[in-house]
Backbone as numpy.savetxt, mean C-alpha at the origin, in Angstrom:
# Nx Ny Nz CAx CAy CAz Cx Cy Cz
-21.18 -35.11 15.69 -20.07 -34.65 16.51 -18.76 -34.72 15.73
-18.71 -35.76 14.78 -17.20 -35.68 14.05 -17.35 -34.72 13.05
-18.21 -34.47 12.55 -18.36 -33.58 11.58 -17.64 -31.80 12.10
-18.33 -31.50 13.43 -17.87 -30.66 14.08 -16.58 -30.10 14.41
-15.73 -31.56 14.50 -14.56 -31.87 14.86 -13.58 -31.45 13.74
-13.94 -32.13 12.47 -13.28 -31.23 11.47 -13.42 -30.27 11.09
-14.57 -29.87 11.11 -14.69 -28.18 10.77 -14.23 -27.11 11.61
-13.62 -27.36 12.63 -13.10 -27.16 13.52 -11.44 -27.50 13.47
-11.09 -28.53 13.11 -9.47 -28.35 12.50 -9.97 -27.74 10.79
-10.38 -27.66 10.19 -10.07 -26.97 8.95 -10.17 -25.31 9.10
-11.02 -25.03 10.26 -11.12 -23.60 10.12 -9.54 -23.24 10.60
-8.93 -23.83 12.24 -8.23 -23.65 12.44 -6.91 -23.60 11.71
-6.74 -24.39 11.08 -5.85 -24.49 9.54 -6.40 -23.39 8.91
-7.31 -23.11 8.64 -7.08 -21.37 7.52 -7.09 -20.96 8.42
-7.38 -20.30 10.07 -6.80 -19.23 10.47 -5.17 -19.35 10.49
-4.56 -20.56 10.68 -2.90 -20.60 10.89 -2.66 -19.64 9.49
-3.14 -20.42 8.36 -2.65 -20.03 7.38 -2.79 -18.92 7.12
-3.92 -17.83 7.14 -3.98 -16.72 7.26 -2.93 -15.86 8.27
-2.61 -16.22 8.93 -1.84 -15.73 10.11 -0.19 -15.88 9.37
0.00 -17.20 8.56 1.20 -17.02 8.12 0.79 -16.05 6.44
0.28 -16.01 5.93 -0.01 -15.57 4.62 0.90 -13.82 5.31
0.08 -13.52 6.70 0.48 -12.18 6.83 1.35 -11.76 7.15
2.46 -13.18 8.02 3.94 -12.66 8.32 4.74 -12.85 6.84
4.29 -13.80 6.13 5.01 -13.53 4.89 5.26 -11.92 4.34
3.86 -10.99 4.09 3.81 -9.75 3.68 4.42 -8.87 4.85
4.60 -9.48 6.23 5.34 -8.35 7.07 6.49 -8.75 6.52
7.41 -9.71 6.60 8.42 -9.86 5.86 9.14 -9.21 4.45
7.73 -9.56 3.75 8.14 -8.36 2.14 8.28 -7.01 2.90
7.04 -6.89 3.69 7.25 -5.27 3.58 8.76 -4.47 4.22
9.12 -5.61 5.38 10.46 -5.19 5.83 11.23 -5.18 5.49
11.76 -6.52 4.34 12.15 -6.57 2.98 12.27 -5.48 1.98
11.50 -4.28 2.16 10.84 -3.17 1.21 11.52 -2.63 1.99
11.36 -2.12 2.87 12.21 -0.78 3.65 13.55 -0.78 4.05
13.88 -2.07 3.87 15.42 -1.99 4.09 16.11 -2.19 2.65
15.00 -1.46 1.49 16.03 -1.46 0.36 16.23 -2.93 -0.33
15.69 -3.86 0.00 16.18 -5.44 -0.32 14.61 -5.92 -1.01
15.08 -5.37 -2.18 13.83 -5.53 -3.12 13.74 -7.45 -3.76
14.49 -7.81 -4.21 14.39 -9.13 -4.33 13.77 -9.69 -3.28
14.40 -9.65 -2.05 13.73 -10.32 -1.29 12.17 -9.61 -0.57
12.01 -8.73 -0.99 10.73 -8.33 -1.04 9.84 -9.00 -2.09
10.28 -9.00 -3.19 9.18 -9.37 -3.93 8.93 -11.47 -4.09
10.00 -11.94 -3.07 10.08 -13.53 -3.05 9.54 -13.13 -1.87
9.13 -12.79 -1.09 7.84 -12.73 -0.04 6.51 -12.51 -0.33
6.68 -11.56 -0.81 5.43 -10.79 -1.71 4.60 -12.01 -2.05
5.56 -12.69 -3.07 4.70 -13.41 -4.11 4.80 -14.96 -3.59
5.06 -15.32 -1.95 4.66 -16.54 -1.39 3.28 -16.26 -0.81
3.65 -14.83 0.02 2.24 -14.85 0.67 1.17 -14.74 -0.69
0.87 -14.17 -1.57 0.24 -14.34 -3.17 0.02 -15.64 -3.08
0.59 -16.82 -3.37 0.18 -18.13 -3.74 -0.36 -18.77 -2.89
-0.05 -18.53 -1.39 -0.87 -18.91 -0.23 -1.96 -18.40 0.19
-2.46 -17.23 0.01 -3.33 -16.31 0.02 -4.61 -16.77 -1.05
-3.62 -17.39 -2.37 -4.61 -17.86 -3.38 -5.06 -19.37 -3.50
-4.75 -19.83 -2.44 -4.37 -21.38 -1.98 -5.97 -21.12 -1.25
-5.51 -20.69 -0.02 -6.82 -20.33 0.75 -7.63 -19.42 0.89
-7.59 -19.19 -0.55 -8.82 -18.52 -0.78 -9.07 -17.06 0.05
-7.76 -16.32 0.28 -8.38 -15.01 0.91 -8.05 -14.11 -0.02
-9.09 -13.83 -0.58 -8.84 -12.97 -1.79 -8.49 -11.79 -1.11
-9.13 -11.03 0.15 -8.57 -9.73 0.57 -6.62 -9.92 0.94
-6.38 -10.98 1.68 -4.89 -10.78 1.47 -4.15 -10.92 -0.08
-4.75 -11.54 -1.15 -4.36 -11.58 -2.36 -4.31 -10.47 -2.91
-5.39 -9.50 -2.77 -5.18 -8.16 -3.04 -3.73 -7.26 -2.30
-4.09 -7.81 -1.59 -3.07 -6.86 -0.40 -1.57 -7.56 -1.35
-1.17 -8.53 -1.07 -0.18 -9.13 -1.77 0.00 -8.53 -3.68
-0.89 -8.56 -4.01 -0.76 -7.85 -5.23 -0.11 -6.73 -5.23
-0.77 -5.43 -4.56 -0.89 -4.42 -4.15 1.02 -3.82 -3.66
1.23 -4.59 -2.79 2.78 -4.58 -2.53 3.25 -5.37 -3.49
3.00 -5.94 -3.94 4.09 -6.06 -5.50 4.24 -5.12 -6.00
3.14 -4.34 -6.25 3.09 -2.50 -7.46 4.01 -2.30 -6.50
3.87 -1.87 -5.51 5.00 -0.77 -4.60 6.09 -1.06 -4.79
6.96 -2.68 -4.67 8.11 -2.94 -4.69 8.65 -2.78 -6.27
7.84 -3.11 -7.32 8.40 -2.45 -8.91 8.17 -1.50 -8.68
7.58 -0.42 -8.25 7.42 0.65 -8.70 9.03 1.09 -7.76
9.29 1.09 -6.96 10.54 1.71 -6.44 11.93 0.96 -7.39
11.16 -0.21 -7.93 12.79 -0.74 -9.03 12.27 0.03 -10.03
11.53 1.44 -10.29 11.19 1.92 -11.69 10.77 1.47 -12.79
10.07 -0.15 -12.67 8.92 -0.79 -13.51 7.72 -0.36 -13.44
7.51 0.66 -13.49 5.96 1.40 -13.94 5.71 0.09 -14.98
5.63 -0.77 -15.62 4.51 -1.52 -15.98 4.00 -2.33 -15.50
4.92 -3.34 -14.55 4.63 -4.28 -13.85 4.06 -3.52 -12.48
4.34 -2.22 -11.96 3.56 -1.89 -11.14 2.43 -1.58 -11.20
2.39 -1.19 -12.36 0.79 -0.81 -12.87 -0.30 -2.29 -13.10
0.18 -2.93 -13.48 -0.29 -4.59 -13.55 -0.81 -4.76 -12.33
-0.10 -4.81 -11.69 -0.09 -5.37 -9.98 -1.09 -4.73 -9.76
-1.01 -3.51 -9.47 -2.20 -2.66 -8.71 -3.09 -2.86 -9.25
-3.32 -2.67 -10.90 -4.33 -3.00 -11.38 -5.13 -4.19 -11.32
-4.70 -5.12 -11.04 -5.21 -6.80 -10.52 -5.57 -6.47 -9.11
-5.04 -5.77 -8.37 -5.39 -5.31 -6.78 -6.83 -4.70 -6.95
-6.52 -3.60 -7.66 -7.51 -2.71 -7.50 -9.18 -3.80 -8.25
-8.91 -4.24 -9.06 -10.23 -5.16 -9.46 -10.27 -6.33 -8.61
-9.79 -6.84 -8.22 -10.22 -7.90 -6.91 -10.13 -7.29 -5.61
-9.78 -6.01 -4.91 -10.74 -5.48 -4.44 -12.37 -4.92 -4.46
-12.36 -4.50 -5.97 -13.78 -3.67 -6.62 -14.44 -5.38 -6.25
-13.95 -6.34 -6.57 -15.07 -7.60 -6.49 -15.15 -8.15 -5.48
-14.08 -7.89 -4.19 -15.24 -8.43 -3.26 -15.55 -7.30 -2.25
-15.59 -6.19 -2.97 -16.17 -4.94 -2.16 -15.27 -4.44 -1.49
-14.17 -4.47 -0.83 -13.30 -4.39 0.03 -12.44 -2.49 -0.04
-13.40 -1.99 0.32 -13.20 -0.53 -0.22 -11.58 -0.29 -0.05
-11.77 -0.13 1.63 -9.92 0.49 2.09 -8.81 -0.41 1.15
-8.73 -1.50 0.83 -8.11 -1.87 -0.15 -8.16 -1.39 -1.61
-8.97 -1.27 -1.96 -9.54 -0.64 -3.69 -8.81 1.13 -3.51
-8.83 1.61 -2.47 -8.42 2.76 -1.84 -7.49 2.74 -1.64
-6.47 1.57 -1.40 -4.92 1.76 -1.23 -4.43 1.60 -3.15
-4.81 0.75 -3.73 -4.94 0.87 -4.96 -4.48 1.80 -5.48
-5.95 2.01 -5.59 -5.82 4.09 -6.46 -4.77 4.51 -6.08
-4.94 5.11 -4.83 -3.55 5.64 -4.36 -2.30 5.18 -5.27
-1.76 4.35 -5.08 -0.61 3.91 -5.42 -0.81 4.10 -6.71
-1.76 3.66 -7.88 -1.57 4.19 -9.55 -1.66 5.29 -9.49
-2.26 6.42 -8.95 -2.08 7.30 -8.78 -0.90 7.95 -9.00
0.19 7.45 -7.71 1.23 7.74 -7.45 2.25 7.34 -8.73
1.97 6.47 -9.47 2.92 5.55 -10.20 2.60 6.66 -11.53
1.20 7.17 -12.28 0.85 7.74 -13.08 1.42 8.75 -12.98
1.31 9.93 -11.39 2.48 10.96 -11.04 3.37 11.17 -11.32
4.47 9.92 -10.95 5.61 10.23 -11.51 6.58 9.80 -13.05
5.50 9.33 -13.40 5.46 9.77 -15.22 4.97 10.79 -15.70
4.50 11.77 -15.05 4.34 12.60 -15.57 3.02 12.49 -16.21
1.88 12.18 -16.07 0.56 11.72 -16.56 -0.53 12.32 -15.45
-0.42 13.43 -15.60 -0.91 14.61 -14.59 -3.08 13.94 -14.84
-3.43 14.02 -15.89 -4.96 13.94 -15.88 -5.21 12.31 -15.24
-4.20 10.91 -15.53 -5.05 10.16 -14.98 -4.45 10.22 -13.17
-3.85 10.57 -13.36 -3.00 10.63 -11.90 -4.17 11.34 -10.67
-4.32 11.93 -11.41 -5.49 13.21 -10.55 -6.93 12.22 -10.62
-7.39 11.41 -11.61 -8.78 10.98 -11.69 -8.60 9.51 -10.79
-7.12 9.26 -10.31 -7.11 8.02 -9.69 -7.13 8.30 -8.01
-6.19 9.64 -7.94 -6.69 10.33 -6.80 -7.66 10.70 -6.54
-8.30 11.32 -7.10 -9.85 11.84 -6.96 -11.23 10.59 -6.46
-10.69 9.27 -7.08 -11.41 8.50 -6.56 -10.83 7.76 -5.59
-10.08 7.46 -5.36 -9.14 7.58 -3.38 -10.21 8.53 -2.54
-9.87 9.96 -3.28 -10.50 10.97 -2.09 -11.98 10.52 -2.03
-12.99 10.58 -2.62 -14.12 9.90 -2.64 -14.25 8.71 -1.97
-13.66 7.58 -1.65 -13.76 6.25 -1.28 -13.48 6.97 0.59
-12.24 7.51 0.53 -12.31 7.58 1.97 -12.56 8.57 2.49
-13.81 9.74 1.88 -14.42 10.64 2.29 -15.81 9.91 2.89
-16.31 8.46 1.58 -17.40 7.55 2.52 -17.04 6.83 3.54
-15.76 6.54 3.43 -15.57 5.73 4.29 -15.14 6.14 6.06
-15.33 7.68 5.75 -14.52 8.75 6.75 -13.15 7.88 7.59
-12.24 7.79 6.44 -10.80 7.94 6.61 -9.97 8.63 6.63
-9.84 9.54 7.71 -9.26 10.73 7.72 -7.72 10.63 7.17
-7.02 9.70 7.63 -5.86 9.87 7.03 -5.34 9.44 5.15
-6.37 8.53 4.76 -6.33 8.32 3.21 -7.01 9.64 2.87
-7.60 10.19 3.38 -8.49 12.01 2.53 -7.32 12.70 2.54
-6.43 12.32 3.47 -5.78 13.55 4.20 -4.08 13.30 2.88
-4.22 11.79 2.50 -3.47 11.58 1.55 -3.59 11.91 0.37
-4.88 11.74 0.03 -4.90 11.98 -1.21 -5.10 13.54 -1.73
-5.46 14.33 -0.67 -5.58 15.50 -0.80 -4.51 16.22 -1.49
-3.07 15.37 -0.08 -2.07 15.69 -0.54 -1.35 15.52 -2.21
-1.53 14.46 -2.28 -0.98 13.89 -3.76 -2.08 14.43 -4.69
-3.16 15.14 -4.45 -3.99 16.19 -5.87 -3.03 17.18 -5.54
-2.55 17.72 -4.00 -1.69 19.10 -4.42 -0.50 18.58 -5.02
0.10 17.90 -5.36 1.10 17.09 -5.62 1.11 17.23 -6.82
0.08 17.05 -7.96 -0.43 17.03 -9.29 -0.42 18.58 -9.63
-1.10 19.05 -8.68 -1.20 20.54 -9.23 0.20 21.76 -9.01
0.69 21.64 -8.00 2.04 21.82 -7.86 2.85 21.27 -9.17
2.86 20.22 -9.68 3.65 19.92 -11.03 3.24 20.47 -12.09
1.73 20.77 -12.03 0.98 21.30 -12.89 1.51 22.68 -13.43
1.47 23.43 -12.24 2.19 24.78 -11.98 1.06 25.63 -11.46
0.05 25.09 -11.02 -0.98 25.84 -10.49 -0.99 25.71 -8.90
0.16 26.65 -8.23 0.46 26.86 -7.42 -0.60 27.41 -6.13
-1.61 28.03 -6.67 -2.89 28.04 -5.86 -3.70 27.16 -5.46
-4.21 26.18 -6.49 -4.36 25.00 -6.31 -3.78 24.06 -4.98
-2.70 23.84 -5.78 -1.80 22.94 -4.80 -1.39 23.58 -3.21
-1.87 24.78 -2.92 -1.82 25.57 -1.26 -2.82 25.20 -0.91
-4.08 25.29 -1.62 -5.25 25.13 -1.06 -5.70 23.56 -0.81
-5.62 22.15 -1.86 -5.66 20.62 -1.40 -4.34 20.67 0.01
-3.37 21.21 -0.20 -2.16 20.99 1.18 -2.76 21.56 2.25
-3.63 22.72 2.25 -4.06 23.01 3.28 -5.35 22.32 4.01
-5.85 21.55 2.97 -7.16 21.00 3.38 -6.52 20.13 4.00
-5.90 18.96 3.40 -5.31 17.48 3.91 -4.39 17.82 5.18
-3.83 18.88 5.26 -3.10 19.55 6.49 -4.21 19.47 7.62
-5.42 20.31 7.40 -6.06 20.86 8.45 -7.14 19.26 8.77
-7.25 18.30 8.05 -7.93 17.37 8.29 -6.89 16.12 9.04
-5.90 16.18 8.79 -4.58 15.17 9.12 -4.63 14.45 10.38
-4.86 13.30 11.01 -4.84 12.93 12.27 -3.28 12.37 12.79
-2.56 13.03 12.44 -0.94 12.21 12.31 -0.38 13.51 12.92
-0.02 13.98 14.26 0.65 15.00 14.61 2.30 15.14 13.91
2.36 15.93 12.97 3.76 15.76 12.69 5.12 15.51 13.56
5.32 16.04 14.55 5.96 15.42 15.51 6.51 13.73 15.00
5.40 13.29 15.33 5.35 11.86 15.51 5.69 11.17 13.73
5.11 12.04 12.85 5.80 12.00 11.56 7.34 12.04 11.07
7.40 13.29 11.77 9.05 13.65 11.76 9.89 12.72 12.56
9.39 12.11 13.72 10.46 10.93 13.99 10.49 9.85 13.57
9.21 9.64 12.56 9.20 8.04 11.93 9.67 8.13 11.03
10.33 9.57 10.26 10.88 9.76 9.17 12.56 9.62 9.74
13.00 9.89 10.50 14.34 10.40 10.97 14.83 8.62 11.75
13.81 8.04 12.36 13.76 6.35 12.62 14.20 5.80 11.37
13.70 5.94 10.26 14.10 5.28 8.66 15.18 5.67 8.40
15.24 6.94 8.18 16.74 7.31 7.97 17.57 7.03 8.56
17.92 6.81 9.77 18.69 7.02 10.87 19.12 5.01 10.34
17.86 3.96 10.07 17.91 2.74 10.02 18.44 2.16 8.79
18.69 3.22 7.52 19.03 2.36 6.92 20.99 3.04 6.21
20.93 4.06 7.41 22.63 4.36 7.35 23.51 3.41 8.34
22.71 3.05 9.27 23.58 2.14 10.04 24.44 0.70 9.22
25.64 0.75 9.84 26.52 -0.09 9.11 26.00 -1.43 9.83
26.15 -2.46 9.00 25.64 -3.60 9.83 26.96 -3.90 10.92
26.87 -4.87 11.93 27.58 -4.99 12.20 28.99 -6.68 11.90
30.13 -6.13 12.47 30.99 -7.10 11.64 30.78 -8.38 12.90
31.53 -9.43 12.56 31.50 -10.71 13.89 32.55 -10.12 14.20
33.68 -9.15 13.98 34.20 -9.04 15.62 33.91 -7.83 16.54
32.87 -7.32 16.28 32.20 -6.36 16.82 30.90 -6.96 17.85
């Protein structure tokens, strides 16, 4: 019976901790969208050490993973590429596809905008594959986009109508609802804060 008893406070202790590992990364990530990259990446990389504390390698990935994103918007393509790349292989090891799939994506994206059109496309291409098994309509529907993305830079303008039209016609995201989560951001990060005598 005591034995029970602790295994029972220790699990409960890694679920707390798991539970905080993930407001840490809501934190980075809000941290991320309001432009406040430092303090994105001193979130980032608490939930990282706690994540690696208790052993959840899928949030360690995830924590990796938003590190690439937050260099990659300070224009460290190396350290973003690092990041993801440590993401993307400790996803591949503990199987964890939709993660290994956010990955790609993102080197993908990072290879894109250097201008590195062949691996950019072979990192997408295996995105589109992962969540064509995994029937993820909206990662197909991404990555579709970002091959027309490649080929559009490419200059193969046929190309790039035809992946936009696929990822278009497969898309589960009514634009509508796109267009106001885009115009919500914008709209959030022109607002002046406010003063104390306001």
């Amino acid at each position: 019976m005591q034995f029970a008893v602790i295994h029972d406070r220790k699990q409960n202790s890694k679920t707390a901790q798991t539970q905080e590992a993930q407001a840490l990364g809501n934190l980075g990530n809000a941290y991320y969208g309001a432009d406040l990259y430092v303090k994105a990446i001193a979130f980032h990389q608490k939930r990282l050490a706690l994540s690696r504390k208790i052993k959840d390698q899928a949030g360690e990935a995830k924590a990796l993973s938003d590190l690439g994103i937050v260099y990659q918007a300070l224009g460290d393509a190396k350290k973003a590429i690092d990041y993801q790349q440590q993401a993307l292989t400790l996803a591949q090891q503990i199987k964890e596809q939709s993660l290994e799939s956010f990955a790609l994506g993102n080197l993908g994206i990072i290879y894109q905008n250097q201008g590195n059109y062949p691996k950019a496309s072979d990192y997408h291409q295996q995105r589109l594959a992962i969540a064509r098994q995994l029937k993820d309509l909206r990662s197909e529907a991404e990555a579709l986009a970002n091959l027309g993305g490649v080929a559009y830079f490419q200059g193969d303008y046929n190309k790039a109508i035809a992946l936009y039209e696929q990822g278009w016609k497969i898309s589960n995201i009514p634009l509508e609802v796109e267009g106001q989560f885009n115009a919500l951001r914008l709209r959030q990060k022109t607002i002046a804060p406010l003063t104390p005598d306001e």
